[in-house]
Each structure stands twice: as C-alpha cells, then as structure tokens.
N, C-alpha and C positions, 0 to 999 in steps of 0.2 A: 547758242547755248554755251556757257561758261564750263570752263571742265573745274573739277574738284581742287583748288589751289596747292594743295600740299603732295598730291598725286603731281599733276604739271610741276609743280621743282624740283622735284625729284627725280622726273625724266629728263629734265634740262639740264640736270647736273651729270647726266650719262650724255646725253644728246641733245648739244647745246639748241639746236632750232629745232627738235622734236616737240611736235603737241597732240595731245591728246582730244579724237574729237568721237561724238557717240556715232557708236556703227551697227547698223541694222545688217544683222545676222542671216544670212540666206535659208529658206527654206524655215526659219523659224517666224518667231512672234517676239523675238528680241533683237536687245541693241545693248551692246557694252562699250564702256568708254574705253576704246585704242588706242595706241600708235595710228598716226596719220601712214600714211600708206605710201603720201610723198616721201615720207619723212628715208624711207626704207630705197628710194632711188636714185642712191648716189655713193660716193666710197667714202666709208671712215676713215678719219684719221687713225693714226696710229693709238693715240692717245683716246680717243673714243673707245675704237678697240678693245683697248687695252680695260677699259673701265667698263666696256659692256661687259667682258669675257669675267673677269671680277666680280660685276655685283649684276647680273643679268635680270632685267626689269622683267620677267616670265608675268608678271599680272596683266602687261603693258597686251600682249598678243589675246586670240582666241586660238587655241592651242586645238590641232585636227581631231582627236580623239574627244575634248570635253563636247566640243561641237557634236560631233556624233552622237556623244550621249547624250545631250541635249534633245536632242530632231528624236531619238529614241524612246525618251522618258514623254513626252510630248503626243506622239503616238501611240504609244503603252501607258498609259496613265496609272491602270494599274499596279505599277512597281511600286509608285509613290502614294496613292492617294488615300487618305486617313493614316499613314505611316509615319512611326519619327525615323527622320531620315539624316545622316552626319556624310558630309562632302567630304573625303580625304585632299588633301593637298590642293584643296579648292584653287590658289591659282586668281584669275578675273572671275570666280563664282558663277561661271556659265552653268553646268552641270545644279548647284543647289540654285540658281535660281528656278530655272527648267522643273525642276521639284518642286517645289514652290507653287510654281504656277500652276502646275499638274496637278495640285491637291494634297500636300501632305500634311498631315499632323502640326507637325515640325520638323524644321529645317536647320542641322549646326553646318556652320560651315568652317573647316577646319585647315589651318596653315599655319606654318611656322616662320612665316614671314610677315613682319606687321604692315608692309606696306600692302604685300598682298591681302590681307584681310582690309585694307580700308581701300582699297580699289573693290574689294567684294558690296563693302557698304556700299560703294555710291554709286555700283551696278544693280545694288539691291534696289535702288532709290529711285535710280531712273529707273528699273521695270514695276515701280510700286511691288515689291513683295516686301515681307517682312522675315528675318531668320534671326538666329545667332549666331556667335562668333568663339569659336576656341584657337588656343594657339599650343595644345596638350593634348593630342590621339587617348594619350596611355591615361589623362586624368579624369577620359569622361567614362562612368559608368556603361556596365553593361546592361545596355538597357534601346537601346536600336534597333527598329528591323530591317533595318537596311542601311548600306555602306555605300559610298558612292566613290570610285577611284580612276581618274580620268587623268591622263600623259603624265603617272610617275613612273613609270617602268624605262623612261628612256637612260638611268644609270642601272645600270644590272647589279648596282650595289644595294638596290633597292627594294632584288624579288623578294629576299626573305621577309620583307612584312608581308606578302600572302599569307605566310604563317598567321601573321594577326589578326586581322580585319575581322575574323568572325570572333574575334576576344571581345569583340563590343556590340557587333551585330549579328540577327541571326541570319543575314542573306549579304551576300558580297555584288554586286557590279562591275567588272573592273573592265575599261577600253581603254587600248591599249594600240599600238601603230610603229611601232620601235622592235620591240621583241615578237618575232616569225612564230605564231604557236606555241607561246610556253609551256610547258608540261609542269602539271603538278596536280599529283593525284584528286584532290578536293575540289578544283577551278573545271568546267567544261563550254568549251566556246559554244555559242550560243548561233551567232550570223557574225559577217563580215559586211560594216557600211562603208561608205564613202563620206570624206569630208578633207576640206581643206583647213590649214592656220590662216589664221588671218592677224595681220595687212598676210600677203602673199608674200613667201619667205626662198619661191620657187625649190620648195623641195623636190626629191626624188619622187617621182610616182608614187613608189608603193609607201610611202610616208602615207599618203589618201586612203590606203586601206587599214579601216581600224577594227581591227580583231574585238568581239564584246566575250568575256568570262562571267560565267554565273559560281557562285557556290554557297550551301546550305549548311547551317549548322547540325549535327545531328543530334 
C-alpha cells in the first residue's frame, strides 16, 4: 500500500529515510498511517534533531492517551453514538475516527496543524469513515455534545483550555498521561487505562497510564 504522497515528503524532509506504512492498532479495529518503527532505531543526526525538535511530525505517531480513548470510545459506544462529536487537537485523528466508527452523528476533527488534519484524512480513508475538518476550536458553534481531547495537556501551557472545551460542548472527554491528576473543579477522573505510543518511543512507564476526565455543562 502506497502511503499518502504529500504526508511521505514531508516526513522525509524531517527524516530523510522515514516512511510512512499503515499500522494496525492493537487491541482495536484500526490502523493509521505511521512512522515505520524501523525508522525510530537508530541515532539522529544533529541536523534531524535539530528539524524534528522544530517542526515535530506529532501526526506521524499514535500518541498513548488518543489510543486509549480509542479502545474506550470503542467499548462505550455510548459516549458517541447518534452524537455530534469535535476531536480537539486530533493529531493522526485516532480518537475521531474511533467516533466515527462507534456511531456518531457527526464527526469534526479539529487541529491547527494542516499537515495534521490531512494525515486525519487519509486515516479517515483507510478506515472508511467519513468526518470533517476545522483548523478554528473558537470558530465552531456551540453546538456539540461532546468534546474529545486526547495528549494536549503534555505543555502545561495548555491547561487553561479546560476552561473551554464546554464553550462548544456540553460534555468534555479529556486523556491525558503527562499531567499526575489535574485538579480542576469541573473535570472528574473517571478510570485509569493502559496504552502505549506508537512506533515505541520507549517512554517512562507511567507515560502508559492514561488518566480519562469527564465533565458537564451545567
């Protein structure tokens, strides 16, 4: 299978022999187009480095926490199903496809990254789902029942959009795997899954424990 051409250049212009191949997702019903996992078993140059740390391909991975909400939404069908649902920081769009498949309404899948929303597309593609695409949180109506927010809490520059999320919907999701228990009056953890990134990035153990928050509009 051919990966997405304009996706593969644009890793190659970070990592010159990086390819992007589809990778069947453990414990799910999917597969998103990666990083080769070889690709990840050997030392960067300086100058790679230098350009990962810069312009970091984050759509390139499955990142441990959207995973989990993945395997979660999957098994609880319910959060999604007949719901318009909007992905925060979608990322490789694991978490809105998982939606998706699970049954919702409608599916936005939101980032402000364009490469990441067209790595969403042709994750859409290969699992046959259908969504939309925003690259504006703040332009879409409030009008969502649910929020989906999977590995942006790892810059703590970040928490304060929990303040938002129910500006647009009236139920939040958020896993999470960075931040130990956040506290915030409105958020209440729900369970603690397991999941890894993928290719294997050999994180820290507790990286694998992904904290889920719920919270409701009143």
């Amino acid at each position: 299978m051919t990966p997405p051409l304009h996706l593969q250049r644009a890793l190659s212009e970070l990592i010159g022999d990086a390819h992007l191949v589809p990778c069947p997702l453990p414990g799910t019903e999917l597969s998103l187009w990666l990083l080769d996992a070889d690709n990840m078993d050997r030392a960067f140059s300086q100058e790679e480095t230098r350009r990962i740390l810069h312009e970091p391909p984050y759509w390139s991975f499955c990142w441990a926490s959207g995973l989990a909400l993945a395997r979660y939404l999957a098994a609880n069908p319910a959060w999604v199903a007949g719901k318009r649902v909007l992905d925060f920081g979608t990322g490789s769009g694991v978490a809105a496809i998982a939606a998706a498949k699970a049954g919702a309404l409608e599916v936005v899948a939101c980032d402000l990254d364009p490469l990441a929303l067209a790595a969403c597309r042709a994750n859409a593609e290969l699992n046959e789902v259908q969504m939309s695409y925003s690259t504006d949180f703040f332009a879409e109506a409030n009008r969502f029942d649910l929020i989906l927010v999977a590995d942006v809490l790892y810059d703590r520059a970040n928490l304060p959009l929990l303040d938002q999320f129910l500006t647009r919907g009236r139920e939040a999701l958020v896993a999470d795997s960075r931040v130990r228990d956040f506290r915030h009056p409105d958020y209440q953890r729900l369970e603690v899954l397991e999941a890894m990134t993928l290719p294997d990035l050999a994180e820290p153990w507790e990286f694998r424990k992904v904290s889920l928050y719920h919270s409701r509009r009143i």
